[in-house]
Jmol script that loads the backbone (N, CA, C; Angstrom):
load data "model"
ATOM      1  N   UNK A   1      -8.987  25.964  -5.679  1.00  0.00           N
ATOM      2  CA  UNK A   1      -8.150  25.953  -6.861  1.00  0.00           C
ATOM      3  C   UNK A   1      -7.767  24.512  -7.209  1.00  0.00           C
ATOM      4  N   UNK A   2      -7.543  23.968  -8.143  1.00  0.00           N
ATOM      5  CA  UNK A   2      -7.306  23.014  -8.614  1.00  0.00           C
ATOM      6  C   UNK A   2      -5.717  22.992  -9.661  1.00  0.00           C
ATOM      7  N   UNK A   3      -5.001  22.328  -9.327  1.00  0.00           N
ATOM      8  CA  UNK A   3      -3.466  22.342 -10.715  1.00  0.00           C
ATOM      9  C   UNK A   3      -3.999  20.628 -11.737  1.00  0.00           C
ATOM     10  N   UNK A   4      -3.347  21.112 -12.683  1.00  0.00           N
ATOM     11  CA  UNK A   4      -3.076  19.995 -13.696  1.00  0.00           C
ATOM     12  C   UNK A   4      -1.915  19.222 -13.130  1.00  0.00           C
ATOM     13  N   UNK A   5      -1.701  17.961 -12.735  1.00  0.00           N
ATOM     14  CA  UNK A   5      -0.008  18.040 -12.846  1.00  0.00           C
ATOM     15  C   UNK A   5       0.087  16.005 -13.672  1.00  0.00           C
ATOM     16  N   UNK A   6       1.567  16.354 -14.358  1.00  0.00           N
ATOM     17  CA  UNK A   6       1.800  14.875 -14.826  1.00  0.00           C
ATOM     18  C   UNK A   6       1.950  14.329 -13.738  1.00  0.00           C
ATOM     19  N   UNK A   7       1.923  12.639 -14.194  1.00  0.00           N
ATOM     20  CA  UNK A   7       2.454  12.356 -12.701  1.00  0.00           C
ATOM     21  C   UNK A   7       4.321  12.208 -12.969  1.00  0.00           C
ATOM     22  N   UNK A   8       5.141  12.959 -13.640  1.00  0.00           N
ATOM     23  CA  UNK A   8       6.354  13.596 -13.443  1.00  0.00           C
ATOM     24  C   UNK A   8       6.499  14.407 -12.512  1.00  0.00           C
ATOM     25  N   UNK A   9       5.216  14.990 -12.627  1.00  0.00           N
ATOM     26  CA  UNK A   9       5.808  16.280 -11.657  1.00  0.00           C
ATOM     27  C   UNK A   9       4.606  16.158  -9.752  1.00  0.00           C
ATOM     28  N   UNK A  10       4.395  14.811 -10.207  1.00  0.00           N
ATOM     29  CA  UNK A  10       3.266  14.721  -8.731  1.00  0.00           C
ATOM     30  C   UNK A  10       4.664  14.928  -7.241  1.00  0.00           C
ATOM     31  N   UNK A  11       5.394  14.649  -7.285  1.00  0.00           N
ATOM     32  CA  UNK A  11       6.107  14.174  -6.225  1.00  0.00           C
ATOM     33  C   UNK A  11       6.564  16.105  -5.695  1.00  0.00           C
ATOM     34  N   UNK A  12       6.758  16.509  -6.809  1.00  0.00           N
ATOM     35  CA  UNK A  12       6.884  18.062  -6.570  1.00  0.00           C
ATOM     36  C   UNK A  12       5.391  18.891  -6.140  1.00  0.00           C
ATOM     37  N   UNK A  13       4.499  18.178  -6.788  1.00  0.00           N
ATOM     38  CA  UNK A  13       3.090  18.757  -5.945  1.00  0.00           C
ATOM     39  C   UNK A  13       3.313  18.605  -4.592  1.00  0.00           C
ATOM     40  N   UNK A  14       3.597  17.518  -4.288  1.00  0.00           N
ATOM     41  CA  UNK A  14       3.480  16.946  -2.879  1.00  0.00           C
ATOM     42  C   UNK A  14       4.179  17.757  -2.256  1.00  0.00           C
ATOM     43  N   UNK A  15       5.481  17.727  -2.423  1.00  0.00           N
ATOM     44  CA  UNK A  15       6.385  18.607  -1.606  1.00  0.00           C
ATOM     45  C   UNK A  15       5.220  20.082  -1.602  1.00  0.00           C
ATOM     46  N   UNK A  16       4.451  20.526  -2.495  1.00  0.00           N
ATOM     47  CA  UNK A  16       4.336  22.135  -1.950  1.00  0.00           C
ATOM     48  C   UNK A  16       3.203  22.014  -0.916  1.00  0.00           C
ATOM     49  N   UNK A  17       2.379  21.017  -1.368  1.00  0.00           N
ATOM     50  CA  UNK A  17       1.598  21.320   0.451  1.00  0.00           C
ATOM     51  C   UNK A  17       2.166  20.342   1.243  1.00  0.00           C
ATOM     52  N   UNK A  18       3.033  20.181   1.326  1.00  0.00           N
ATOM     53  CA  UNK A  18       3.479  19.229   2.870  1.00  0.00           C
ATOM     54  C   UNK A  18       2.858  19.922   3.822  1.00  0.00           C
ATOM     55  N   UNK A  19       2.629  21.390   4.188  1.00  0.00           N
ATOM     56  CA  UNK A  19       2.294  21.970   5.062  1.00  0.00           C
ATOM     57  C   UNK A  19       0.966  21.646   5.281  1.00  0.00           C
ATOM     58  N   UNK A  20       0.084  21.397   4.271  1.00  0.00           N
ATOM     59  CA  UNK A  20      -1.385  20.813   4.582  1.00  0.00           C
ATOM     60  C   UNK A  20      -1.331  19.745   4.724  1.00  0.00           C
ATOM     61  N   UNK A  21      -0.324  18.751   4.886  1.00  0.00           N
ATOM     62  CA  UNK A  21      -1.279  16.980   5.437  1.00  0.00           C
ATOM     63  C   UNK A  21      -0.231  16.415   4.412  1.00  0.00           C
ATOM     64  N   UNK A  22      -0.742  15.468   4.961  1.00  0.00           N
ATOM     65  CA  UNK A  22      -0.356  14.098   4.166  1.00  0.00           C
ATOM     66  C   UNK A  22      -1.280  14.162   2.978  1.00  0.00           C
ATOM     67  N   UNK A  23      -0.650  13.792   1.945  1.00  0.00           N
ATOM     68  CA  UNK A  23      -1.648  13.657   0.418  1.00  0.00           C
ATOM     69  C   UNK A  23      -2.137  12.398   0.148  1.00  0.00           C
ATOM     70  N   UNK A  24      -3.343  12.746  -0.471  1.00  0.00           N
ATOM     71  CA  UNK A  24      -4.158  11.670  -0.692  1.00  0.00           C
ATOM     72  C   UNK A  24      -4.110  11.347  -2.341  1.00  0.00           C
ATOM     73  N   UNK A  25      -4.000  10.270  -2.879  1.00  0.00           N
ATOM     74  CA  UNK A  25      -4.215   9.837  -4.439  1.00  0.00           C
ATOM     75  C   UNK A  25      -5.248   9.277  -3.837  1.00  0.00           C
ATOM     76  N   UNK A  26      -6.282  10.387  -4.715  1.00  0.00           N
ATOM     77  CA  UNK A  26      -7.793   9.300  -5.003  1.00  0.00           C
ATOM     78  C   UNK A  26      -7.547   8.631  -6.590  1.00  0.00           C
ATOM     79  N   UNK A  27      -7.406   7.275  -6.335  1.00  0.00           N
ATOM     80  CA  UNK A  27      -7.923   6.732  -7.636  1.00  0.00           C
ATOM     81  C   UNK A  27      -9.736   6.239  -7.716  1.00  0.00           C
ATOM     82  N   UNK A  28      -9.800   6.961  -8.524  1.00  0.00           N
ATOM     83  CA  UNK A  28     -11.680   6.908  -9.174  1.00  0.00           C
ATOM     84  C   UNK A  28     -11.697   5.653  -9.985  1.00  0.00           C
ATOM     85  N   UNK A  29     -11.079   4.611 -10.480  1.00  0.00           N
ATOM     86  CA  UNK A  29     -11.153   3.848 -11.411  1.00  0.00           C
ATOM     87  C   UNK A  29     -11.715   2.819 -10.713  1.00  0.00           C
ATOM     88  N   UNK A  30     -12.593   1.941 -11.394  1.00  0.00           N
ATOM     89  CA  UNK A  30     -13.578   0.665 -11.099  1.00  0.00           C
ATOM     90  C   UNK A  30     -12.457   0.147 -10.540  1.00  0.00           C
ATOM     91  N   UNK A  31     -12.698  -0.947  -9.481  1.00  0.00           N
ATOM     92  CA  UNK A  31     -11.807  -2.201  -8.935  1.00  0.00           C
ATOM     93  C   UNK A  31     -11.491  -3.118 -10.227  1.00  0.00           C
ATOM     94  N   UNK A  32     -11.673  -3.638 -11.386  1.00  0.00           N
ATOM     95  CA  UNK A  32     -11.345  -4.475 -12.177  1.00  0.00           C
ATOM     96  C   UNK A  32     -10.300  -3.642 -12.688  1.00  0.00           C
ATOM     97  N   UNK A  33      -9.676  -1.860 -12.803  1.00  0.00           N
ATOM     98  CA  UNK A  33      -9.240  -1.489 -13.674  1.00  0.00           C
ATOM     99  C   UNK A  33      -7.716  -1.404 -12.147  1.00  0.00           C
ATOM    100  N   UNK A  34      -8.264  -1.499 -11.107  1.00  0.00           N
ATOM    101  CA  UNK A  34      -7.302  -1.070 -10.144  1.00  0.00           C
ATOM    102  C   UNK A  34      -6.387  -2.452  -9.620  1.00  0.00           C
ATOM    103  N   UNK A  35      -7.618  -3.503 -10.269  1.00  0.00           N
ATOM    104  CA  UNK A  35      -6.428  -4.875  -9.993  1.00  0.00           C
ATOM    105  C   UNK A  35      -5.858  -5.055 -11.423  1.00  0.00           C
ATOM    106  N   UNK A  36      -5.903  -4.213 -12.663  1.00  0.00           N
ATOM    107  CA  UNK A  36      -4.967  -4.638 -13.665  1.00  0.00           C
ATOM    108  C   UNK A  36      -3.920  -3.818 -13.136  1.00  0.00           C
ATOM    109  N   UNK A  37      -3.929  -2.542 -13.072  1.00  0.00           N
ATOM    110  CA  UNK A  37      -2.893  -1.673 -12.765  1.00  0.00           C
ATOM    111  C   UNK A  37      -3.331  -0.871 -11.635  1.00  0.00           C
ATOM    112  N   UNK A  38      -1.924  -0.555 -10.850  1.00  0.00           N
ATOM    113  CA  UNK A  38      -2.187   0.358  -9.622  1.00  0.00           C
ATOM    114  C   UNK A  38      -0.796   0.665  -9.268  1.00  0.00           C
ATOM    115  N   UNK A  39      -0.995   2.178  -8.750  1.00  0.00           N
ATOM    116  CA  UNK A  39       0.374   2.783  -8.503  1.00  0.00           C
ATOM    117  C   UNK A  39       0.703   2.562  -6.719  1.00  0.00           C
ATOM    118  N   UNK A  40       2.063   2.337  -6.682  1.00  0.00           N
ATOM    119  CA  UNK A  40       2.892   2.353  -5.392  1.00  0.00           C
ATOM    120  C   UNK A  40       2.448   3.166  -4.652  1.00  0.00           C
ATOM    121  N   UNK A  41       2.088   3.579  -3.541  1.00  0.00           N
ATOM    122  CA  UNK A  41       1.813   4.574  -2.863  1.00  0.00           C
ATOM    123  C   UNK A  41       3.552   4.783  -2.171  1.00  0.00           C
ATOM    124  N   UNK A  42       3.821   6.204  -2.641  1.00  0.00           N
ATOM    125  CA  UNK A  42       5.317   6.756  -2.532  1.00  0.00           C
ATOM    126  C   UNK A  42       5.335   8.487  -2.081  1.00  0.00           C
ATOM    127  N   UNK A  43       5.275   8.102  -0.945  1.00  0.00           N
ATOM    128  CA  UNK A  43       4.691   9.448   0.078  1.00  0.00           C
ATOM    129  C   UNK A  43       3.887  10.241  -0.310  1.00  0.00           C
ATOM    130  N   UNK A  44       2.629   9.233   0.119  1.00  0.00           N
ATOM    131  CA  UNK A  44       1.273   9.658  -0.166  1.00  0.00           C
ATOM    132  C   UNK A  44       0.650   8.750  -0.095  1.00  0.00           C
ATOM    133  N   UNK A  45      -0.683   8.862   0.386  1.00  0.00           N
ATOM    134  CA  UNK A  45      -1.950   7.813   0.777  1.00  0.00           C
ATOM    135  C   UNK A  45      -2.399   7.296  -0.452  1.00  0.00           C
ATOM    136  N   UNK A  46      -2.617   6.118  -0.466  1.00  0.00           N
ATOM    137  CA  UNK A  46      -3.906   6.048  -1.973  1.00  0.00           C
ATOM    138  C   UNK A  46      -4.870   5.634  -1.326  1.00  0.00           C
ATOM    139  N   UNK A  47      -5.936   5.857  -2.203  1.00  0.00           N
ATOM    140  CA  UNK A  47      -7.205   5.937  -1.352  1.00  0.00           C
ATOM    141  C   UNK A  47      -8.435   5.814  -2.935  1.00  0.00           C
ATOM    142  N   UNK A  48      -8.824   4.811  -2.783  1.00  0.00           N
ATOM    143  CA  UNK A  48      -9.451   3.437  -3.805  1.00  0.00           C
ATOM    144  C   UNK A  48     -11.094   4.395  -3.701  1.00  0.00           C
ATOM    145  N   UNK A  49     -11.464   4.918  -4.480  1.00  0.00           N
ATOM    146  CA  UNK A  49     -12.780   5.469  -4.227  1.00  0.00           C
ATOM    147  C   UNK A  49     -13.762   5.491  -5.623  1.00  0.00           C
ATOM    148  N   UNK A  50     -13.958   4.562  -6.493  1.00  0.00           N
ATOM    149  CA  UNK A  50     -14.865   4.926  -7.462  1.00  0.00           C
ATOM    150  C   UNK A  50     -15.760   5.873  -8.033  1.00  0.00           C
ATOM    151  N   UNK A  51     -15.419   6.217  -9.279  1.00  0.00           N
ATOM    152  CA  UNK A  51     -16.111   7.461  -9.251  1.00  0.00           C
ATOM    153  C   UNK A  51     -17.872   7.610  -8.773  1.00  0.00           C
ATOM    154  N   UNK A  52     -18.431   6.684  -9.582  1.00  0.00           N
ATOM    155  CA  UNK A  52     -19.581   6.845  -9.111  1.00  0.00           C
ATOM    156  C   UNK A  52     -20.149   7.019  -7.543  1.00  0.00           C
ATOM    157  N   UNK A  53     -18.731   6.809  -6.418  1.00  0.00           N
ATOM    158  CA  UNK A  53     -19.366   6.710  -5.332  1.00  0.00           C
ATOM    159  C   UNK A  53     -19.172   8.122  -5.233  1.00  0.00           C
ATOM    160  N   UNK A  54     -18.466   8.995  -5.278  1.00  0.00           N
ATOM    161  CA  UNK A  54     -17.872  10.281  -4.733  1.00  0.00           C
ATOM    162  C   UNK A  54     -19.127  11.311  -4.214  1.00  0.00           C
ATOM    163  N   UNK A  55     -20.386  11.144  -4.902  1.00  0.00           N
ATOM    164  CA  UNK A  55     -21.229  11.869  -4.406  1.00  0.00           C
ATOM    165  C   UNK A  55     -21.991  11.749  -3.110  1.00  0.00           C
ATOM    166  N   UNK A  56     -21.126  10.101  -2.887  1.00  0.00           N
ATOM    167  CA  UNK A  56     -22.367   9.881  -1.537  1.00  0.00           C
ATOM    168  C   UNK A  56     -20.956   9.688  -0.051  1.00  0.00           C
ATOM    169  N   UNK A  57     -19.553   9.382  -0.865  1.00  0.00           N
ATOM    170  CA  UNK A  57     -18.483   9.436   0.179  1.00  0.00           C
ATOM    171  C   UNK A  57     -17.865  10.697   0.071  1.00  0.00           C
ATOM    172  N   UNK A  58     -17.674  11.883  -0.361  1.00  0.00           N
ATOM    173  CA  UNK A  58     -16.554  12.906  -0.640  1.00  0.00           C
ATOM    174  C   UNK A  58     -16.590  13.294   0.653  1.00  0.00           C
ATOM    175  N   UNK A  59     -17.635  13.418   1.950  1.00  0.00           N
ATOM    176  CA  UNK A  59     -17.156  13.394   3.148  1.00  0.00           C
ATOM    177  C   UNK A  59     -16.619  12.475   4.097  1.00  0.00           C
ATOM    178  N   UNK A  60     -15.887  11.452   3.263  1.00  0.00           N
ATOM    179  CA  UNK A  60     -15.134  10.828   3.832  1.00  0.00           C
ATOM    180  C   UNK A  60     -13.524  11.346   3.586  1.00  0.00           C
ATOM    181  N   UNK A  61     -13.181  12.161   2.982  1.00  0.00           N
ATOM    182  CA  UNK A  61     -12.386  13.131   2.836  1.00  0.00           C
ATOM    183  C   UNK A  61     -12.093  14.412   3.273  1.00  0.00           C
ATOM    184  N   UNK A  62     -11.365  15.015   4.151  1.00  0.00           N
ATOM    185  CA  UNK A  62     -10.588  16.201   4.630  1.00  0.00           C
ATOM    186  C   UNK A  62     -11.079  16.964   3.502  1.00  0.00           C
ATOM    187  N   UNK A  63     -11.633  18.215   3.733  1.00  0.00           N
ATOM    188  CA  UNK A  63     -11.394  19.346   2.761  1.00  0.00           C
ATOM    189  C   UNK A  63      -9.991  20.036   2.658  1.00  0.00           C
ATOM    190  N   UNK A  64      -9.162  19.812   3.792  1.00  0.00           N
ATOM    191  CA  UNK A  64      -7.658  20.498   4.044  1.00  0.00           C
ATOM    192  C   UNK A  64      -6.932  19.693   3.663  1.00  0.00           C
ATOM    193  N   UNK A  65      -6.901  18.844   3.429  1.00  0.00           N
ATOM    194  CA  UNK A  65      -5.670  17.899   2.973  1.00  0.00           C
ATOM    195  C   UNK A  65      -5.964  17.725   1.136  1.00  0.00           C
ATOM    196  N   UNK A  66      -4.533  17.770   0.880  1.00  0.00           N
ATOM    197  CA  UNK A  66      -4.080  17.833  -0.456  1.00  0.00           C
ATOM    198  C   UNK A  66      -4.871  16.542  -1.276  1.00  0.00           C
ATOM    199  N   UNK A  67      -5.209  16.377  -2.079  1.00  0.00           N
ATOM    200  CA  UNK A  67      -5.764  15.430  -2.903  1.00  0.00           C
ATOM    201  C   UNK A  67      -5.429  15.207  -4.248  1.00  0.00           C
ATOM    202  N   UNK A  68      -4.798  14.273  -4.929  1.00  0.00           N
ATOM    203  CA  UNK A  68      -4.767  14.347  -6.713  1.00  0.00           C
ATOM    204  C   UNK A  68      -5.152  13.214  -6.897  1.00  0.00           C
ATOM    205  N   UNK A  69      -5.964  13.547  -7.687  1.00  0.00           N
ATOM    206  CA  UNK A  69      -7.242  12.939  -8.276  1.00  0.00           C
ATOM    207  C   UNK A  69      -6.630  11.986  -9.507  1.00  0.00           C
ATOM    208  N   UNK A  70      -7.045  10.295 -10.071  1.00  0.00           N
ATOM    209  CA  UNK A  70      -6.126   9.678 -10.610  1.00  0.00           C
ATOM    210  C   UNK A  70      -7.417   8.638 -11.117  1.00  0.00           C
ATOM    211  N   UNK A  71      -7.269   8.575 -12.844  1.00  0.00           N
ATOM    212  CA  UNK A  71      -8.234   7.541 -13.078  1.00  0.00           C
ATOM    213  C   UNK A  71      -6.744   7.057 -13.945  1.00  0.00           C
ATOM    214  N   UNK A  72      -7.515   6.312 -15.929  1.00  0.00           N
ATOM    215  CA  UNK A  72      -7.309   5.500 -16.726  1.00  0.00           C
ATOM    216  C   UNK A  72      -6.134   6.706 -17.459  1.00  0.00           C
ATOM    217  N   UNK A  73      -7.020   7.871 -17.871  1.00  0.00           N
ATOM    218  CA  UNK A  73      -6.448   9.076 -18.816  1.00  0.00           C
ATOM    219  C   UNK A  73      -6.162  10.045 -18.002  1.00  0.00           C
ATOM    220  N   UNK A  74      -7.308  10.692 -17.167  1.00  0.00           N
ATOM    221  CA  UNK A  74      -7.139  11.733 -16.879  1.00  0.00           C
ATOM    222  C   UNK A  74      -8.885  12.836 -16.932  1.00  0.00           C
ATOM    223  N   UNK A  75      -9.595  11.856 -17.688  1.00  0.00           N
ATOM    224  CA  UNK A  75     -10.989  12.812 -17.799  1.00  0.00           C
ATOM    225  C   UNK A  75     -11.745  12.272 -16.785  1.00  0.00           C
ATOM    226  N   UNK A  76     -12.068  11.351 -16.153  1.00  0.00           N
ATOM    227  CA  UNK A  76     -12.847  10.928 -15.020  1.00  0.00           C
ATOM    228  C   UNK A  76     -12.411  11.349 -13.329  1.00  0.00           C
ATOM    229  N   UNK A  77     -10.724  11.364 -13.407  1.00  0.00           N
ATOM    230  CA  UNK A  77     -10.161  12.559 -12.474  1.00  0.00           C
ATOM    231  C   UNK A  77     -10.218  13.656 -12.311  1.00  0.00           C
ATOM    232  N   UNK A  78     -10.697  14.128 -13.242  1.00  0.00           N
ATOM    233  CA  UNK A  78     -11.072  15.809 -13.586  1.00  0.00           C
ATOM    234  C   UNK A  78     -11.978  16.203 -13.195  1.00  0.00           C
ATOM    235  N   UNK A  79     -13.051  15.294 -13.578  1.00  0.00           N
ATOM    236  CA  UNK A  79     -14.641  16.043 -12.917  1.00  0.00           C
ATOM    237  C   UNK A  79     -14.582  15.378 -11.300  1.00  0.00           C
ATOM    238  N   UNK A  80     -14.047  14.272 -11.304  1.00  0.00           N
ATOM    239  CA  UNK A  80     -13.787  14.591  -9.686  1.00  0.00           C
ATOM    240  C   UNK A  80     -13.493  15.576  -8.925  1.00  0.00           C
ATOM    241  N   UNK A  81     -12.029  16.173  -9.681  1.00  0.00           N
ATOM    242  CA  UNK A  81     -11.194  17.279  -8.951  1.00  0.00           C
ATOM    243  C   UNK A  81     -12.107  18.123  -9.173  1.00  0.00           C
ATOM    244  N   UNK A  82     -13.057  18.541 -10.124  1.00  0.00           N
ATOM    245  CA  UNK A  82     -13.555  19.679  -9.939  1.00  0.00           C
ATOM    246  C   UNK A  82     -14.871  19.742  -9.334  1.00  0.00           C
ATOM    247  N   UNK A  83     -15.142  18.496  -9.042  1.00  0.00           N
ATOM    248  CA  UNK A  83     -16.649  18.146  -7.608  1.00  0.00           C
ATOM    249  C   UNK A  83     -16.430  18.884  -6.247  1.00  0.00           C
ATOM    250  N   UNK A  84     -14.867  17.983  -6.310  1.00  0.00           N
ATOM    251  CA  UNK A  84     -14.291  18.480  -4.677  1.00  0.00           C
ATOM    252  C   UNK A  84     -13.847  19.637  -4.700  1.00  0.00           C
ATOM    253  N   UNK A  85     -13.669  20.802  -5.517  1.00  0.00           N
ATOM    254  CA  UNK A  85     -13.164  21.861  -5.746  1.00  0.00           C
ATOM    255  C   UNK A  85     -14.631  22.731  -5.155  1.00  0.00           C
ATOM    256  N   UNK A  86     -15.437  22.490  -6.157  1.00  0.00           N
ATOM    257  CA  UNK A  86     -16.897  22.880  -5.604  1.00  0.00           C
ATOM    258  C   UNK A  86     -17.783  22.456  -4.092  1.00  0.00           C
ATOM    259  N   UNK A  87     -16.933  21.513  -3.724  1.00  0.00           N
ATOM    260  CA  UNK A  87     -17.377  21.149  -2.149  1.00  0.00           C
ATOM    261  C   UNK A  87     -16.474  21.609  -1.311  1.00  0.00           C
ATOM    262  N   UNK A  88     -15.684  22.465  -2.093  1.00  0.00           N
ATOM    263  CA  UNK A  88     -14.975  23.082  -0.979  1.00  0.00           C
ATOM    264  C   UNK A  88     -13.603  22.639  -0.528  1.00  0.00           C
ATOM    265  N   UNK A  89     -12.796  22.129  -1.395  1.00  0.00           N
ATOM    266  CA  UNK A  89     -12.000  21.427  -1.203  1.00  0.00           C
ATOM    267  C   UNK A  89     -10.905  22.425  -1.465  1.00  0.00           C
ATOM    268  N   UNK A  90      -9.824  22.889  -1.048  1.00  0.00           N
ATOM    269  CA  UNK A  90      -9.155  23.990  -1.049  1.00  0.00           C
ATOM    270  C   UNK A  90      -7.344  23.411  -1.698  1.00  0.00           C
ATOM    271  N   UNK A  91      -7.102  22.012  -1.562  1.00  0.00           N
ATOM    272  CA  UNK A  91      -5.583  21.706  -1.865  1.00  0.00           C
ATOM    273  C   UNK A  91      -6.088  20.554  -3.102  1.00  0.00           C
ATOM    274  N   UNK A  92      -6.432  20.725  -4.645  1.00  0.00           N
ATOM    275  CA  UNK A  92      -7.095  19.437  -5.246  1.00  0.00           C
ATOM    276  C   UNK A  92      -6.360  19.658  -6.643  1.00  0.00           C
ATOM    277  N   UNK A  93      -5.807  18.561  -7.088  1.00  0.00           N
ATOM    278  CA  UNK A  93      -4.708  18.148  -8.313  1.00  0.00           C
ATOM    279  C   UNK A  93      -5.621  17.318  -9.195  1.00  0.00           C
ATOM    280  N   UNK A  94      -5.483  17.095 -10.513  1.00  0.00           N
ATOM    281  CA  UNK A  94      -6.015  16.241 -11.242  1.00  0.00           C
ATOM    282  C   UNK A  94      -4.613  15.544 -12.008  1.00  0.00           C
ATOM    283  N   UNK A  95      -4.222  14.313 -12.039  1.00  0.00           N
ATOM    284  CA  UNK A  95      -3.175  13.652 -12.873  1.00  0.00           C
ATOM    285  C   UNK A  95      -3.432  13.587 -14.052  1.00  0.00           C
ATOM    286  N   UNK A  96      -3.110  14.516 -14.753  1.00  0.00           N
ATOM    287  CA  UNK A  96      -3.251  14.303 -16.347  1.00  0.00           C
ATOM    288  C   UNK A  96      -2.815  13.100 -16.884  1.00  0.00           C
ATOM    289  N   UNK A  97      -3.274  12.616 -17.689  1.00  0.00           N
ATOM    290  CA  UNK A  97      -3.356  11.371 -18.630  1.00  0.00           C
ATOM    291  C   UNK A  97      -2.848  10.197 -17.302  1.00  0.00           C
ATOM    292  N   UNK A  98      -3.365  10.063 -16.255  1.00  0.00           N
ATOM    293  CA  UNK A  98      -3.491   9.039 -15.440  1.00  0.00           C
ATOM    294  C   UNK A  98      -2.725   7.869 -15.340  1.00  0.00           C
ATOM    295  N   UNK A  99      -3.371   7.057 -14.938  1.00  0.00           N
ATOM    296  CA  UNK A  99      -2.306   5.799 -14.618  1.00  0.00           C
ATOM    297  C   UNK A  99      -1.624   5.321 -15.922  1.00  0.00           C
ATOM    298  N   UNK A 100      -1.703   5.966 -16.832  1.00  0.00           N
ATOM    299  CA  UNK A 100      -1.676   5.246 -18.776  1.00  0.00           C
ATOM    300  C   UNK A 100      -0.197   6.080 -18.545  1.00  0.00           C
ATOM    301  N   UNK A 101      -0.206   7.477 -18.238  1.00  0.00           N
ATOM    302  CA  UNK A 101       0.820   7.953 -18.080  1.00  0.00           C
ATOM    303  C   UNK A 101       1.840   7.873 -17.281  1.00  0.00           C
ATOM    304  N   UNK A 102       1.013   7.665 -15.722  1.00  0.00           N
ATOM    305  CA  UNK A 102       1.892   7.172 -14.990  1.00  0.00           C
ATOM    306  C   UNK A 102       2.756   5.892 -14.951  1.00  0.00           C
ATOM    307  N   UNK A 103       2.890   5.232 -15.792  1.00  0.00           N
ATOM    308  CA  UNK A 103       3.233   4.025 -16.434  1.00  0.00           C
ATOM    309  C   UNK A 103       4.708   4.818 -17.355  1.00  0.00           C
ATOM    310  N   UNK A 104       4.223   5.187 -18.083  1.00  0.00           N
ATOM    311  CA  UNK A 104       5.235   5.948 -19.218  1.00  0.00           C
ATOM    312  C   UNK A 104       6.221   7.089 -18.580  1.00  0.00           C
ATOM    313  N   UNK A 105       5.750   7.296 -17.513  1.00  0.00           N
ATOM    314  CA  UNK A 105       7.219   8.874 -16.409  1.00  0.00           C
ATOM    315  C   UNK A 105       7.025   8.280 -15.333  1.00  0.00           C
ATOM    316  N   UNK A 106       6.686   7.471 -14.704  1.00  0.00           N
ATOM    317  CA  UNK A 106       7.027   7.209 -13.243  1.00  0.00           C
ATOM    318  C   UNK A 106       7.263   6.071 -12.972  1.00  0.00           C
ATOM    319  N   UNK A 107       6.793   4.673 -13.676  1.00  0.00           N
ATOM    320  CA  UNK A 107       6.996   3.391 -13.231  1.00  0.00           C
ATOM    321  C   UNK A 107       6.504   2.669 -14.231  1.00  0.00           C
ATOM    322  N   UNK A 108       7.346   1.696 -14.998  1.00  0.00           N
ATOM    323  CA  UNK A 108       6.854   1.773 -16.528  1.00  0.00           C
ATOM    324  C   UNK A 108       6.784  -0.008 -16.098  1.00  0.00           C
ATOM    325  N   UNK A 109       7.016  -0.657 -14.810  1.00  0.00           N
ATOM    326  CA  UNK A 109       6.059  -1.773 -14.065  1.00  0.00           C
ATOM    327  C   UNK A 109       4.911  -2.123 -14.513  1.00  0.00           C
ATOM    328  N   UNK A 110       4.272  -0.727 -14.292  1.00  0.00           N
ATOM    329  CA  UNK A 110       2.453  -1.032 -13.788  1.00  0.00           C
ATOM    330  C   UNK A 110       2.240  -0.681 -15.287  1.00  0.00           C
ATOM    331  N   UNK A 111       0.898  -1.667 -15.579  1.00  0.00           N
ATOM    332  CA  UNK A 111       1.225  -1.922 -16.889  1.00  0.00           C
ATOM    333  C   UNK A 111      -0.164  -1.146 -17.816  1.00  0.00           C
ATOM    334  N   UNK A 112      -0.368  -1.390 -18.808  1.00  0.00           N
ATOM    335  CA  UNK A 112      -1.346  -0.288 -19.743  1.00  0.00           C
ATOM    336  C   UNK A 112      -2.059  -0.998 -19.729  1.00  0.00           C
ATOM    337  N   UNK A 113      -3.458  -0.897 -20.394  1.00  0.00           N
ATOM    338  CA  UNK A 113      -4.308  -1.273 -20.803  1.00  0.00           C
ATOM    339  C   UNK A 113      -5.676  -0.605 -21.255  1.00  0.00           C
TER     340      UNK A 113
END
end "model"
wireframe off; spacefill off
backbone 0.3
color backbone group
């Protein structure tokens, strides 16, 4: 299964699988887009994985542990979340409108672009 969530409401994702693991933020975004902007890691792992790699690392990832998935918007996190959904991935979030948003409800720091 996969949820939508803002990142308003990520910190409340987290809390519901505490019981599965520690959570992982995969951000999928190129390294040039992750040294303009990048979010705090605030109980929860981040974990730097480009999209294009995901097909050849996604077993470098727990299928049991919680994951929300985090690009620019929100559409390049999506077909992630729904890769790992199809590999079997059982706890997987997609951050709607992404770090652009997470900027605008969670930390208005990290900056747009």
């Amino acid at each position: 299964m996969m949820d939508q969530v803002q990142p308003a409401q990520l910190q409340d994702w987290i809390a519901s699988q505490t019981p599965n693991g520690t959570t992982v933020v995969l951000d999928v975004r190129e390294p040039w887009e992750v040294q303009t902007a990048c979010v705090k890691a605030q109980g929860f792992e981040l974990v730097e994985m480009v999209m294009h790699t995901i097909p050849t690392r996604w077993q470098d990832l727990s299928r049991d542990q919680p994951i929300a998935c985090l690009c620019h918007h929100g559409a390049r996190s999506m077909q992630v979340a729904v890769f790992l959904v199809q590999q079997g991935f059982s706890h997987v979030a997609n951050i709607t409108g992404g770090i652009h948003a997470w900027s605008s409800q969670v930390d208005a720091s990290v900056p747009t672009y």
